[in-house]
C-alpha positions as CSV (number, residue, x, y, z in Angstrom):
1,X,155.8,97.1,73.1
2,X,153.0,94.5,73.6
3,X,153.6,95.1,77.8
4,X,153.1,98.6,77.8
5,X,150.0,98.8,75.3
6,X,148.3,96.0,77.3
7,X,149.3,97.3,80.6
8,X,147.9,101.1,79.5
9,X,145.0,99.6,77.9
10,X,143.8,98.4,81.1
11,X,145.2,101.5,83.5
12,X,143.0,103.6,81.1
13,X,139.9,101.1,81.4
14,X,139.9,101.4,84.9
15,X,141.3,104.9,85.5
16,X,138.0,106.0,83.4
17,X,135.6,104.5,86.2
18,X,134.9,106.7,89.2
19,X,135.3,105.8,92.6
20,X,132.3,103.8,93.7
21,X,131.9,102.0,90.0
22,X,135.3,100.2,90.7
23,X,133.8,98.8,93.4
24,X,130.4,98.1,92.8
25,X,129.2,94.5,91.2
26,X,127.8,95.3,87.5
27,X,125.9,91.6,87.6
28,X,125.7,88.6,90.2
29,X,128.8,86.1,89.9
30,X,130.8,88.9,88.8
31,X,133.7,90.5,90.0
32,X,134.4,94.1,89.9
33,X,136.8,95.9,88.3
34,X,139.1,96.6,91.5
35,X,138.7,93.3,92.0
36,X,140.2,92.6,88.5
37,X,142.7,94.6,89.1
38,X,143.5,93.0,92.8
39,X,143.7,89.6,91.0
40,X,146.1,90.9,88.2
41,X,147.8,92.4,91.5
42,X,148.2,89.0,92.8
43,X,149.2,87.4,89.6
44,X,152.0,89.8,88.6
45,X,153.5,89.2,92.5
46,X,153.4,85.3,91.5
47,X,155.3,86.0,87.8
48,X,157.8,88.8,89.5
49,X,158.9,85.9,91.9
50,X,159.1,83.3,88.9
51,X,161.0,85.8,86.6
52,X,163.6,86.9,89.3
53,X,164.3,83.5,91.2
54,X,166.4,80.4,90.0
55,X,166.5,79.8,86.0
56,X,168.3,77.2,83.8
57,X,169.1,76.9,80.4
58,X,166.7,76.0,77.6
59,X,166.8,73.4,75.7
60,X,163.6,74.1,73.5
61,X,162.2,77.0,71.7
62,X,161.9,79.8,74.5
63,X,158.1,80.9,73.0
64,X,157.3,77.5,72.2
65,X,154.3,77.9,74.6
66,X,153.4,81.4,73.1
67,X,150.5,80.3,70.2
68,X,149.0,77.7,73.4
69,X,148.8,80.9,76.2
70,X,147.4,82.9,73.2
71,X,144.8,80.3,72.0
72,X,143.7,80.0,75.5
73,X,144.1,83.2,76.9
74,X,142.5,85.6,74.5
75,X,139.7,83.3,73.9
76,X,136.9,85.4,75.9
77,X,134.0,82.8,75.0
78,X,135.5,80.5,77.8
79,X,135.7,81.1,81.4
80,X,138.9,80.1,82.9
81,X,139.1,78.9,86.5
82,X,141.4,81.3,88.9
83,X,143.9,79.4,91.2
84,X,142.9,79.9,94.5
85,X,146.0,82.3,95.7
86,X,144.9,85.1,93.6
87,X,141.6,85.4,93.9
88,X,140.5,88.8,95.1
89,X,139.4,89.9,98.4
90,X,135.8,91.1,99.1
91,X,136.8,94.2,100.5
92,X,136.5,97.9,98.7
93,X,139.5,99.5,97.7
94,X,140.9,102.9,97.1
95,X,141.0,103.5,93.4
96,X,144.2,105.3,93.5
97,X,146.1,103.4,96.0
98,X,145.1,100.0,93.9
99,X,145.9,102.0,90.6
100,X,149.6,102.5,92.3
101,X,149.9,99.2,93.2
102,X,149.1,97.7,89.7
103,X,151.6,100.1,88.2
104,X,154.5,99.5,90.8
105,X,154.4,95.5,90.0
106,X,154.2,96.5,86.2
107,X,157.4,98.3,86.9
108,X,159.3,95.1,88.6
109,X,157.9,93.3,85.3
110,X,159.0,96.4,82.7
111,X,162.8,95.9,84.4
112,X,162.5,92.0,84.1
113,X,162.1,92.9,80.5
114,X,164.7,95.3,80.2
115,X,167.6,93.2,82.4
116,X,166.9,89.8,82.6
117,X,167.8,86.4,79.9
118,X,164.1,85.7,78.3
119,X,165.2,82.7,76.9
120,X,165.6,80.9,80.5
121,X,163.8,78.5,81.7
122,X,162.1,78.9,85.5
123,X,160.4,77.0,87.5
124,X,156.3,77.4,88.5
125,X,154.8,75.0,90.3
126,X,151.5,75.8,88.8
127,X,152.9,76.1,84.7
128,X,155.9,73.5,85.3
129,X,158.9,74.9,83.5
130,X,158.2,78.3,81.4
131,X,160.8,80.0,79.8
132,X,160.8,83.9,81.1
133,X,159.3,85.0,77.9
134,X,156.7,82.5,78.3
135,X,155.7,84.3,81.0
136,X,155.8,87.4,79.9
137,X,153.4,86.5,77.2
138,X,151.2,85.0,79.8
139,X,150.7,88.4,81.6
140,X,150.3,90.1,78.1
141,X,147.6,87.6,77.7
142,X,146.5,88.0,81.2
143,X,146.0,91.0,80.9
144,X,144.2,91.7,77.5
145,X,141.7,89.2,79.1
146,X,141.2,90.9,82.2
147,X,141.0,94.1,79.8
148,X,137.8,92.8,78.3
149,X,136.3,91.9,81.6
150,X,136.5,95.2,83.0
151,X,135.0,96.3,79.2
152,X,132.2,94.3,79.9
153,X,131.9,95.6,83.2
154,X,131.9,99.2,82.9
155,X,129.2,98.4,79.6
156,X,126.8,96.7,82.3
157,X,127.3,99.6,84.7
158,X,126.7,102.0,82.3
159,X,123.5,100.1,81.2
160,X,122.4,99.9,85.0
């Protein structure tokens, strides 16, 4: 599944990175990779809310807004903007605790998968009105982005 392989891909990115390289800065305007991780954090809290709270029926294509979240999402020449509630923090974080953390949230989203009606339609302030597969394929996207960041990340550390 497309969840699992992008959250693991990213779990095994990170994992691979000792203590201090998850929290050091590979170049200036960059985040690190806890920091990446934080924000994904922070995102997945904002789509577990979405994907358990108050749906109705849809009355278009449920992935309609797949090919759009793709085009944009997994297009790593552009640099997309973060809303302002899930930035990361500054701070420097414990490797295995932040590890846990990431993996507890993709647990709420692995049940979502497993128990909830993707076709409905929720409601997100900041996409409008998604359908629950919709955002699931956003934090696929999300997260095969974020997956090349910390790439590019550990490559400048390891060039440092």
């Amino acid at each position: 599944m497309e969840f699992e392989a992008a959250t693991n891909a990213i779990i095994e990115k990170v994992a691979a990175l000792s203590q201090s390289e998850i929290n050091k800065v590979p170049f200036s305007g960059s985040w690190t990779a806890a920091q990446v991780i934080e924000h994904l954090c922070k995102s997945d809290q904002a789509m577990i809310q979405a994907l358990n709270g108050p749906v109705q029926p849809t009355s278009r294509p449920p992935d309609e807004m797949v090919d759009n979240l793709r085009n944009i999402f997994l297009d790593f020449s552009t640099k997309l903007p973060s809303p302002d509630f899930i930035i990361p923090s500054n701070e420097t974080f414990d490797k295995e605790n932040l590890i846990g953390t990431f993996k507890a949230g993709r647990a709420e989203i692995g049940k979502a998968i497993q128990t909830l009606n993707l076709t409905e339609t929720v409601h997100m302030p900041i996409f409008g009105k998604p359908t629950r597969l919709e955002i699931l394929t956003f934090v696929i996207f999300h997260t095969m982005r974020h997956t090349n960041q910390v790439k590019n990340i550990t490559e400048k550390l390891a060039a440092v």
